[in-house]
NUTORTOR-335715 format. One record per atom (N, C-alpha, C, O): x, y, z. Coordinates in steps of 0.001 Angstrom, whole numbers, padded with zeros to 6 digits, always signed. Atoms other than C-alpha are relative to their C-alpha. Layout:
XYZ...
// end
This chain:
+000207-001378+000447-008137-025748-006351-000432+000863+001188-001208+000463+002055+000783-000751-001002-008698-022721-004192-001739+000209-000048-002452+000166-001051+001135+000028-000256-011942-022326-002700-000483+000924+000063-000340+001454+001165+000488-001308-000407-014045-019023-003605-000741+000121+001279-001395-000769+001823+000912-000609-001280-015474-016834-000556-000560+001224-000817-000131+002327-001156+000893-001679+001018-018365-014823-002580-000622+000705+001306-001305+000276+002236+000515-001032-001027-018945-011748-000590-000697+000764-001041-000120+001264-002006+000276-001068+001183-021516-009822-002524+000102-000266-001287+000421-001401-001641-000448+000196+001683-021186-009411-006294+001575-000402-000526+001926-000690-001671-000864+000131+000438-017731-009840-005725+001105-001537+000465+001691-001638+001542-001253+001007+000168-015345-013133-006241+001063+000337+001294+001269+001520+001564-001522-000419-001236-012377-012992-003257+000335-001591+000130-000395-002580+000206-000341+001655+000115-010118-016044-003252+000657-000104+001414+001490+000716+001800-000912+000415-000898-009112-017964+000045+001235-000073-000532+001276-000355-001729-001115+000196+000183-005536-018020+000011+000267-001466+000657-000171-001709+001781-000452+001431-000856-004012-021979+000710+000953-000082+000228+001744+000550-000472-001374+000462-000161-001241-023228+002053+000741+000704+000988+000306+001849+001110-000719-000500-000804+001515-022369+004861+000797+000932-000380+001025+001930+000304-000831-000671+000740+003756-021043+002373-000764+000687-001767-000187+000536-002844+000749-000334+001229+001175-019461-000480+000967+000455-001156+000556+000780-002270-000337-000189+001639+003746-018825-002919+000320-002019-000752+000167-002442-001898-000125+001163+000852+004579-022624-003448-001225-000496-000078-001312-001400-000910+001150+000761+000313+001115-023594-003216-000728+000689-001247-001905+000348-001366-000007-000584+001270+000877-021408-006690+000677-000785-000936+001899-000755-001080-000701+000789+000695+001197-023947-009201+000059+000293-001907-000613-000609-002408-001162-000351-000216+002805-022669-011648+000222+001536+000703-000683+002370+000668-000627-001576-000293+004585-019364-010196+000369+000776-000822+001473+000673-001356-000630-000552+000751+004379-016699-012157+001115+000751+000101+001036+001393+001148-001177-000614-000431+007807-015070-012282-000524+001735+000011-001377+002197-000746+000128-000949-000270+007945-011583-010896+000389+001163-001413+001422+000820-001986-000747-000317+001275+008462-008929-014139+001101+001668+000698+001254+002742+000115-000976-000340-000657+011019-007298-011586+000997-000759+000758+000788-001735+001478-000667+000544-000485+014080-007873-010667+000497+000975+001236+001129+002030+001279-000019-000750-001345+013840-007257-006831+001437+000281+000310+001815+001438+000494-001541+000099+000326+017619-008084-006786+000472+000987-000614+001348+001435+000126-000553-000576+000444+018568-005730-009038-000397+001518-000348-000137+001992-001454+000701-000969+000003+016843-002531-008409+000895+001087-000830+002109+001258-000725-000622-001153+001326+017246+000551-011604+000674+001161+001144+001723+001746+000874-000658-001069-001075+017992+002970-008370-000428-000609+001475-001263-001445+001820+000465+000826-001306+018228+002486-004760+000819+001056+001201+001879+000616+001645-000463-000674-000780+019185+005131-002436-000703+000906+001115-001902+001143+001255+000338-000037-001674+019199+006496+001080-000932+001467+000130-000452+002339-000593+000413-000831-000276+016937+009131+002058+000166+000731+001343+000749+000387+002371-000857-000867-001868+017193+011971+004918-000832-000348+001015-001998-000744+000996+000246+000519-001405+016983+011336+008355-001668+000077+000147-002182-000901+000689+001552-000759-000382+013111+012967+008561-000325-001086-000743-001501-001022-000388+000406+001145+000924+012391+009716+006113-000008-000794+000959-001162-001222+001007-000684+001502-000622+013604+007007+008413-001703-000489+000908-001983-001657+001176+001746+000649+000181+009728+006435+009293-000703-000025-000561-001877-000056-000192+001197-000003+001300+008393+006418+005761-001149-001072+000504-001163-002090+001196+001435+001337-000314+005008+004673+005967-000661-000007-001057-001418-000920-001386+000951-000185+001418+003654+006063+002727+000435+000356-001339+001315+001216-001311-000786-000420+001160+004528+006440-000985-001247+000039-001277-001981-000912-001545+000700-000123+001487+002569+007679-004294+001029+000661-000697+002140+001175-000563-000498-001384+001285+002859+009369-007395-000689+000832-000692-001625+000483-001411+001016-001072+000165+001565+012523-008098+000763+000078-001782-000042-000176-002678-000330+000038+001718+003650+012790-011896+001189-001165+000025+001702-001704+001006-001099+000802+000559+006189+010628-013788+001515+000311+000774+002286-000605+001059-000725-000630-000818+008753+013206-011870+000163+000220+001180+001178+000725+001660+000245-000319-001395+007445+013302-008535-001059-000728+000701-002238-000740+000345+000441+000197-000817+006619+011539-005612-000612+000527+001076-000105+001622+001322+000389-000495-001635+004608+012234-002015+000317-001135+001122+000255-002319+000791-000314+001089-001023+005483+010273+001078-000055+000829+000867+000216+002029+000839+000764-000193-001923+004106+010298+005099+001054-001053+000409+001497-002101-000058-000553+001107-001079+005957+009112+007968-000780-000112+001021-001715+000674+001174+000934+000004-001187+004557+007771+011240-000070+000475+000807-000633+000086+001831-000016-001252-001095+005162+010713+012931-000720+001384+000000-001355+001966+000880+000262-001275+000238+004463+013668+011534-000763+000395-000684-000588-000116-001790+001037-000689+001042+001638+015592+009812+000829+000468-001231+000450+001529-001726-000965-000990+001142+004155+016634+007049-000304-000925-001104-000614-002059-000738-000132+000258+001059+004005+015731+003298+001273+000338-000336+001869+001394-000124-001578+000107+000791+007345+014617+001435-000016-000064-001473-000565-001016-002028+000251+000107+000938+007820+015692-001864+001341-000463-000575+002312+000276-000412-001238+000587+000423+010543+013466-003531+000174+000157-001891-000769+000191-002682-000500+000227+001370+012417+013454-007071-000246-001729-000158+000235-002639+000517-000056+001756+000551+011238+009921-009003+001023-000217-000633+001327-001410-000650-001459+000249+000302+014585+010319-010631+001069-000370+000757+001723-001378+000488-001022-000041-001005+016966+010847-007765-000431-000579+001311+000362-001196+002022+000163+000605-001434+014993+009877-004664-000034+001704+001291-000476+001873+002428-000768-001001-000784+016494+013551-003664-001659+000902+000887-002816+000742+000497+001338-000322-000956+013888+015554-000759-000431+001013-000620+000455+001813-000318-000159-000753+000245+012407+018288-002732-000944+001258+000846-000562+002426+000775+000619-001014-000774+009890+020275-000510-000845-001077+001048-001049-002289+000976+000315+000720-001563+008286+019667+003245-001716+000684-000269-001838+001891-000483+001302-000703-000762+004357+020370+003771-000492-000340+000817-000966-001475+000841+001276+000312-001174+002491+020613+006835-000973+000016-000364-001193+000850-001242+001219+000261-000135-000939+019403+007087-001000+000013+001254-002086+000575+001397+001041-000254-001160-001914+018507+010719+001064-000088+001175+002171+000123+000679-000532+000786-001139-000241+017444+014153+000287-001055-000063-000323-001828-000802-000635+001339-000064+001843+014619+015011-000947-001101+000473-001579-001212+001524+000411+000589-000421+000584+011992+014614+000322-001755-000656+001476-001823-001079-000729+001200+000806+000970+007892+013029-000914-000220-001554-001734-001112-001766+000116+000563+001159+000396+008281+009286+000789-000943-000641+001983-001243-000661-001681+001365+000414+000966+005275+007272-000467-000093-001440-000029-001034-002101+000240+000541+001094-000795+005728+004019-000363+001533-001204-001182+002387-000865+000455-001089+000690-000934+008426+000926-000436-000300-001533+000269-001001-002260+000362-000273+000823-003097+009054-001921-000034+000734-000615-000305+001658+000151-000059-000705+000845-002952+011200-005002-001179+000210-000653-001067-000557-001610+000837+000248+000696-006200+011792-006474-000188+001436-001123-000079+002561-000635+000151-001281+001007-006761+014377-009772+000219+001376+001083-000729+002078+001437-000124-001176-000191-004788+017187-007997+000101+000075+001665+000579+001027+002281+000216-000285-001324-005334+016606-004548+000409-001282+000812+000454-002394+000285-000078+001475-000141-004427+014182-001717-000825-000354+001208-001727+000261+001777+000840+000859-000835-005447+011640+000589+001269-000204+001517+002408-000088+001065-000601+000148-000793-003566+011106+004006-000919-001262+000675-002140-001411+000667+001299+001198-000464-004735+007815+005720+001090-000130+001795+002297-000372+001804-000627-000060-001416-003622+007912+009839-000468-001746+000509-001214-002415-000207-000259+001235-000173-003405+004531+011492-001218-000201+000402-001408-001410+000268+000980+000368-000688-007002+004701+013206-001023+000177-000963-002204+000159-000616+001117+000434+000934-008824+004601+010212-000838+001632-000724-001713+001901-001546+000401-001730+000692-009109+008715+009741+000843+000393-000878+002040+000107-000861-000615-000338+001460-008522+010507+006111-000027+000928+000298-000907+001359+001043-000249-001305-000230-006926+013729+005979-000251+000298-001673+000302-000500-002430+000122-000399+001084-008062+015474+002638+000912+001309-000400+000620+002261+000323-000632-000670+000022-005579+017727+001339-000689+000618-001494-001101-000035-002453+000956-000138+001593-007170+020389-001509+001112+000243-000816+000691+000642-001902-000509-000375+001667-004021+020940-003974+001601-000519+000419+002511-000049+001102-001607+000334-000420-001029+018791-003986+001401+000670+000235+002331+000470+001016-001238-000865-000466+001223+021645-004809-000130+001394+000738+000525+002420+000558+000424-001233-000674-000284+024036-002583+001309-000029+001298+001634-001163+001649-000678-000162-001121+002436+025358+000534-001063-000450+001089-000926-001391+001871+000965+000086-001432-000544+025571+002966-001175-000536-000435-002191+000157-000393+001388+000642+000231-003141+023223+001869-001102+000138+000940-001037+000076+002168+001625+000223-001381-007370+023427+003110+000205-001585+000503+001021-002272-000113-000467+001278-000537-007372+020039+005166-001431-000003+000602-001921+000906+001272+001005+000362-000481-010563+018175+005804+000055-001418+000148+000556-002266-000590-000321+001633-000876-010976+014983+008246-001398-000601-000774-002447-000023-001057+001331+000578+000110-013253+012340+007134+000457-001389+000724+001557-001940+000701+000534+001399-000724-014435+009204+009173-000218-000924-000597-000961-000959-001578+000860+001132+000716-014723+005931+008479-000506-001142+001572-000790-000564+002621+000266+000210-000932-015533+003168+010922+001009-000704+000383+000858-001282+001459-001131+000416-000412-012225+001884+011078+000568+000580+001057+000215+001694+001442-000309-000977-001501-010302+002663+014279+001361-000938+000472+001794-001625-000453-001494+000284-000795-006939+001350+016443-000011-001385-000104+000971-002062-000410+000296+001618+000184-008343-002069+016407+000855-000553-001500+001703-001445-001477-000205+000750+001083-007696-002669+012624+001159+000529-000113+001884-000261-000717-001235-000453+000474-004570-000411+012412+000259+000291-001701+001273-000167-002227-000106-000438+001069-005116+001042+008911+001561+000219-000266+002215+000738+000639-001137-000357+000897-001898+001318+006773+000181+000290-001157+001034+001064-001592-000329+000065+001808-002466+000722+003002-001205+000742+000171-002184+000903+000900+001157-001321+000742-004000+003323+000915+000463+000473-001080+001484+001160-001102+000404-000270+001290-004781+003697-002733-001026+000026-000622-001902-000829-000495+000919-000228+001035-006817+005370-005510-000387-000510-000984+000124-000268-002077+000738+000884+001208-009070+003040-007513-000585+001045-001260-001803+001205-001181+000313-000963+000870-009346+005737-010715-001601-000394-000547-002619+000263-000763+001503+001036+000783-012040+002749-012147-001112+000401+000821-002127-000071+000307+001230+000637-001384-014561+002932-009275+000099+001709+000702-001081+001755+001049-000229-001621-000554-013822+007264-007706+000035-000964+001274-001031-001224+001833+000725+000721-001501-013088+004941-004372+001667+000073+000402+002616+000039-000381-000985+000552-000784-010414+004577-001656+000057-001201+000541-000840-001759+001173+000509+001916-000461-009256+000849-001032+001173+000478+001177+002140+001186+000896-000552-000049-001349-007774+000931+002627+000387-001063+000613-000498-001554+001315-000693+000926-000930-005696-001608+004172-000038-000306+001380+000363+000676+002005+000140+000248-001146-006214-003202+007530+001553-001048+000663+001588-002260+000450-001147+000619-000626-002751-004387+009336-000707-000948+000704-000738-001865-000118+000466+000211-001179-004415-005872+012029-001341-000796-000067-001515-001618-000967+001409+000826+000060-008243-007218+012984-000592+000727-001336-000367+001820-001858+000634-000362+001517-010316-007211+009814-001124+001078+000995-001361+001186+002198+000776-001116-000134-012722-004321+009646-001932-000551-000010-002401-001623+000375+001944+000145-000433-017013-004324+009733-000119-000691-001624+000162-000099-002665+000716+000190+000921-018334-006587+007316+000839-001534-000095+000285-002456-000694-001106+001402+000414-015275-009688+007323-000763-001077+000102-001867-000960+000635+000810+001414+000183-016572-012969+006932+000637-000965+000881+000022-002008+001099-000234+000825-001444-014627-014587+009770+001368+001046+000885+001900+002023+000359-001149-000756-000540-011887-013143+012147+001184-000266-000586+002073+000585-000624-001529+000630+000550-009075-014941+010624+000763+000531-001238+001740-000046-001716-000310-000407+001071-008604-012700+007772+000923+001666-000138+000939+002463+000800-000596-001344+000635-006736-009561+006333-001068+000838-000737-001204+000529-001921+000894-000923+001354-009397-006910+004650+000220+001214-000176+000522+002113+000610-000146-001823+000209-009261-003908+002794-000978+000086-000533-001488-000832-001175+001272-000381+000161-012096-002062+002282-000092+001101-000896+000993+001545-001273-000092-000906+001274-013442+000664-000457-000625+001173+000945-001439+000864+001815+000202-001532-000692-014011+004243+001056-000633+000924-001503+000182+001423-002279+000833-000397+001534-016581+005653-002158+000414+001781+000310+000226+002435+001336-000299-001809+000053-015375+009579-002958-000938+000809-000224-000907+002024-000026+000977-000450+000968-018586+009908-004775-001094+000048+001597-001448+001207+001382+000547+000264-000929-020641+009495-001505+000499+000336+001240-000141+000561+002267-000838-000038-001852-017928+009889+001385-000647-001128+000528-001613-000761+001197+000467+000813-000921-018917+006775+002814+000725-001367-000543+001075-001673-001683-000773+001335+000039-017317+003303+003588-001208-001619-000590-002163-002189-000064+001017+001785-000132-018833-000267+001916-000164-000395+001065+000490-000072+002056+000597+000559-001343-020800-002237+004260+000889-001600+000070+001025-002289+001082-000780+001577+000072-018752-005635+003255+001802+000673-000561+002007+001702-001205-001450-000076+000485-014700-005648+002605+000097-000099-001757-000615-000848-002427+000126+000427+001521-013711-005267-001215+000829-001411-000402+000665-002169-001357-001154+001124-000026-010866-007841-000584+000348-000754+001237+000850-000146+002182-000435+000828-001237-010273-010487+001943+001288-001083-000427+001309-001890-001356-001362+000739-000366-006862-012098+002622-000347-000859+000955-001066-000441+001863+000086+000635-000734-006757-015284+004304+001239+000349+001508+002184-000437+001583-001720-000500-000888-003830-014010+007106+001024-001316+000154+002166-001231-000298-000538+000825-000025-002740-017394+007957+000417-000759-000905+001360-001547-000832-000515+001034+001322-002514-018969+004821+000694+000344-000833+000987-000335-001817-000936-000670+000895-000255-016148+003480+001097-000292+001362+002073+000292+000892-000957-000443-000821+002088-016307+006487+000997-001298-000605+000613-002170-001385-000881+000832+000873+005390-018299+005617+001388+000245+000946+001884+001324+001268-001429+000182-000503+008577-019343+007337+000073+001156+001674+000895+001752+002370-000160-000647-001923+006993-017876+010824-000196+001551-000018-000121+002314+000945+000271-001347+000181+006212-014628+009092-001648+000605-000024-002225+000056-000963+000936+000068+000208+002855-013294+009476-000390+000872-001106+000119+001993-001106+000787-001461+000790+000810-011286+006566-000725+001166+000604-001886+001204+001012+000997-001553-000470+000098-007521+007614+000074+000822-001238+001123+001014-001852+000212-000946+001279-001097-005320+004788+000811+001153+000897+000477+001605+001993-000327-001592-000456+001513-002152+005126-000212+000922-001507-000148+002147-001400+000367-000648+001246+000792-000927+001583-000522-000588-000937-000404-001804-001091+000363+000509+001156-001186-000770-001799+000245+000821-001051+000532+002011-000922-000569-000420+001035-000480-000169-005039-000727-000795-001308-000440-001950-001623+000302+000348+001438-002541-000442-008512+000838+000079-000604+001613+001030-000503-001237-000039+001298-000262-001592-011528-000455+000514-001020-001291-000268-001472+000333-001059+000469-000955+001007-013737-000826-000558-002068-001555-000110-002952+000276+000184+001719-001125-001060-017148-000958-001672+000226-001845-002141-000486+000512+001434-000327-002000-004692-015400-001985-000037+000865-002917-000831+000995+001302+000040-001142-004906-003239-013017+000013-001134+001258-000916-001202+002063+000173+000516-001304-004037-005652-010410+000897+000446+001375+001998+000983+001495-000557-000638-001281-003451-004985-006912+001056-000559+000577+001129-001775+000751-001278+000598-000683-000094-005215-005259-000561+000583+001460-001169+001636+001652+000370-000405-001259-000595-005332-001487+001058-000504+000709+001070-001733+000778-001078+000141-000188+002829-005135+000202-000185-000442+002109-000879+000030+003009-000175+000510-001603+003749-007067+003846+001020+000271+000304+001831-000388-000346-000814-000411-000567+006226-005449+005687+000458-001058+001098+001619-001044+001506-000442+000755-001157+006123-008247+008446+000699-001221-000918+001816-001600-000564-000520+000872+000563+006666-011012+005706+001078+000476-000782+002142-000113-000968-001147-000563+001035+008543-008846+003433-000422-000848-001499+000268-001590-002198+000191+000810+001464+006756-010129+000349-001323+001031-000658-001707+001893+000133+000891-000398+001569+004101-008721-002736-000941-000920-000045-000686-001999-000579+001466+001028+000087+000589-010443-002386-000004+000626-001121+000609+001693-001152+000443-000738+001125-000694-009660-006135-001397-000610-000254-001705-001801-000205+001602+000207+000467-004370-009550-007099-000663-000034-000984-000193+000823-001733+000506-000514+001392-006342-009537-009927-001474+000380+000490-002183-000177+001329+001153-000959+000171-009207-007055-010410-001272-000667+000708-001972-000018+001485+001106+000424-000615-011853-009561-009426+000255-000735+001626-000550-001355+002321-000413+000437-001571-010121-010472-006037+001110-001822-000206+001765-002483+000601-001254+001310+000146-007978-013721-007420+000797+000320+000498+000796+001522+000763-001161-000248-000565-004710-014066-005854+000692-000484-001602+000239-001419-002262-000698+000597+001255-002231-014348-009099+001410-000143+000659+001965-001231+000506-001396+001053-000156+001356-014367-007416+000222+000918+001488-000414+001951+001695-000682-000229-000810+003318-013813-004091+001495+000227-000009+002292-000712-000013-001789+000170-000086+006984-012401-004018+000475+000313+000840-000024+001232+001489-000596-000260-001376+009095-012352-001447+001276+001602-000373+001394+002017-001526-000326-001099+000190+011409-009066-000934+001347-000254+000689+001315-000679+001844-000777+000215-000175+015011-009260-000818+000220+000697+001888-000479+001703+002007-000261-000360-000857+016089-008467+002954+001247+001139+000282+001218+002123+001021-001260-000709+000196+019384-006980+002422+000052+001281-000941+001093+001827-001306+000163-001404+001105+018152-003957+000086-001654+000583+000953-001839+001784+001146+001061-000635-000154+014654-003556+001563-000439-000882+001985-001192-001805+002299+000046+000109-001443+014802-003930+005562-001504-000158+000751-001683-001008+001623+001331-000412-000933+011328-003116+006976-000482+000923-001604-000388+002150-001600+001100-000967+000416+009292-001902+003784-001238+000113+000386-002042-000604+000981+001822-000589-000615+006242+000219+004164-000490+000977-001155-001552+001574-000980+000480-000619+001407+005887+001978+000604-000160+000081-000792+000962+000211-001281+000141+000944+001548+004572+001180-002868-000772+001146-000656-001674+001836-000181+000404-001021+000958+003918+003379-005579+000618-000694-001721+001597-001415-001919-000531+000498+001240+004113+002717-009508+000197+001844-000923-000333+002912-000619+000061-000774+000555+005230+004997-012140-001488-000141-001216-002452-000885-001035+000898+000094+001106+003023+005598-015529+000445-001485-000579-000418-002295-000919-000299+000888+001041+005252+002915-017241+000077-001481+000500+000440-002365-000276-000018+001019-000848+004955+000104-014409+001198-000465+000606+001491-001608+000959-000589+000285-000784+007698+000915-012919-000462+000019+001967-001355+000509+002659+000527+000464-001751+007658-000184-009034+001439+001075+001123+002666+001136+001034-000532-000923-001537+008950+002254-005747-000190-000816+000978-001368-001063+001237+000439+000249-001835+009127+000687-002305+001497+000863+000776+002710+000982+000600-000879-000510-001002+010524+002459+000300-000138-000534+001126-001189-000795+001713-000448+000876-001539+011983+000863+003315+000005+001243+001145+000669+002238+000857-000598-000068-001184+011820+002149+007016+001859-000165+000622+002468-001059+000035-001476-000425-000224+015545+002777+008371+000506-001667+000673+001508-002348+000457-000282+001075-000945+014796-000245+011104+001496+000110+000810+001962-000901+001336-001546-000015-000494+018473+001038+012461+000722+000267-000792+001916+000100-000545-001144-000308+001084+019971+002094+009411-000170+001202-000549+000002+002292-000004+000481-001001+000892+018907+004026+006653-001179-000125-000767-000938-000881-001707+000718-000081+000933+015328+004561+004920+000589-000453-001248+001765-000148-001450-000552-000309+001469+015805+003699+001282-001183+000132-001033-002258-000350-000675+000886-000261+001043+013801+004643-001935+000368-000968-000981+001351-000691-001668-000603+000895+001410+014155+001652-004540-001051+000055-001214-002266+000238-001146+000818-000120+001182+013148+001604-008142+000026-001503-000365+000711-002381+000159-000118+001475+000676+012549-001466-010025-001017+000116-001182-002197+000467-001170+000801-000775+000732+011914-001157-013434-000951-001411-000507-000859-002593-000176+001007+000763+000599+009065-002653-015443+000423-001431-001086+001040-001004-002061-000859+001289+001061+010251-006180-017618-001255-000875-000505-001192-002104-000473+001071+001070+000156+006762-007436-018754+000523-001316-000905+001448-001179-001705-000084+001016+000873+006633-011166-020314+000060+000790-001818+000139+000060-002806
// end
């Protein structure tokens, strides 16, 4: 059996094994079919460095690339581009939040851009700090509704508080306070998710809207770590290669449907849907 690592009040499960989805005995099956995505199409050139994906309604998406201070407002129907906003200077965002009305921008060094009104042209824009920085390479970023908190993804070296170096953590950023936990909310073993020579880097997160557990997407493995609420690992899926190249974006609808958007990697960005198929 896996071996808990209690950090705090909270449960976090080592991950085992070289290949952590077969060391999941049984595997639960994915209630998507990655294979057979409900939509799946190319987005414009200014996409081809998506890094970030939410959902602000049932109708409409936001998405950051790693270039540019700009907000992308997309059709959840079509995928199609529907308006551009500036926010700040170029720079490498890789992660966006939606919170009641307003958003979250998360830049790779561990700084949040606060945006005050999602559908504002010229949004107020306020920086906040955490103690994250170039070292950990922030990427994932999502709104815990349960908790008023930002959980933040670390690509890279774990952040202040990890319980050994060898790990993956994302950490909770409190809204209610502005201030970062002193311990990680979630620790990933890194090595014991890596698989077939692939390593685990958190490039996105994503609450399942009806399940509450966390999807935390690897762009280097190309697979779906999934979590449950108290930090269990419940399943690993791998991500077809030939539809989703280099993803870096995860967003759910209301009804549990699933978004990732791929990086171009030499081709084309794409926006895929995949709809919801619970047991």
């Amino acid at each position: 059996m896996p071996k808990p690592l209690l950090l705090g009040t909270l449960t976090v499960l080592v991950l085992l094994g070289a290949t952590c989805a077969s060391a999941l005995m049984p595997q639960p099956p994915p209630p998507y079919l990655f294979d057979a995505p409900a939509l799946w199409v190319e987005l414009p050139k200014d996409l081809d460095e998506i890094s970030g994906l939410d959902r602000v309604d049932d109708r409409t998406l936001v998405a950051v690339q790693d270039e540019d201070g700009i907000v992308y407002h997309l059709d959840a129907e079509t995928g199609a581009l529907l308006r551009e906003v500036e926010f700040e200077d170029d720079g490498d965002y890789e992660g966006i939040a939606h919170v009641a009305g307003r958003l979250f921008v998360l830049r790779s060094d561990g700084r949040l851009y606060e945006l005050s009104d999602v559908r504002a042209d010229a949004p107020k824009v306020r920086e906040h700090r955490t103690p994250l920085d170039d070292d950990q390479d922030t990427e994932g970023l999502v709104y815990d509704a349960q908790t008023h908190r930002l959980l933040i993804a670390c690509k890279e070296e774990p952040g202040p508080g990890a319980p050994e170096p060898g790990v993956r953590t994302i950490h909770a950023y409190s809204l209610e306070i502005e201030s970062m936990a002193a311990e990680p909310a979630f620790v990933l073993d890194r090595d014991r998710l890596r698989a077939d020579g692939r390593a685990f880097k958190p490039s996105a997160l994503a609450l399942h809207p009806l399940t509450g557990r966390l999807y935390v997407l690897s762009s280097v493995r190309r697979a779906l770590a999934v979590l449950e609420p108290d930090g269990q690992l419940y399943a690993v899926w791998d991500l077809p290669k030939s539809l989703l190249a280099q993803p870096e974006g995860l967003a759910f609808l209301s009804n549990g449907d699933l978004f990732v958007a791929s990086e171009a990697d030499g081709e084309k960005a794409v926006l895929a849907r995949f709809a919801y198929q619970p047991e």
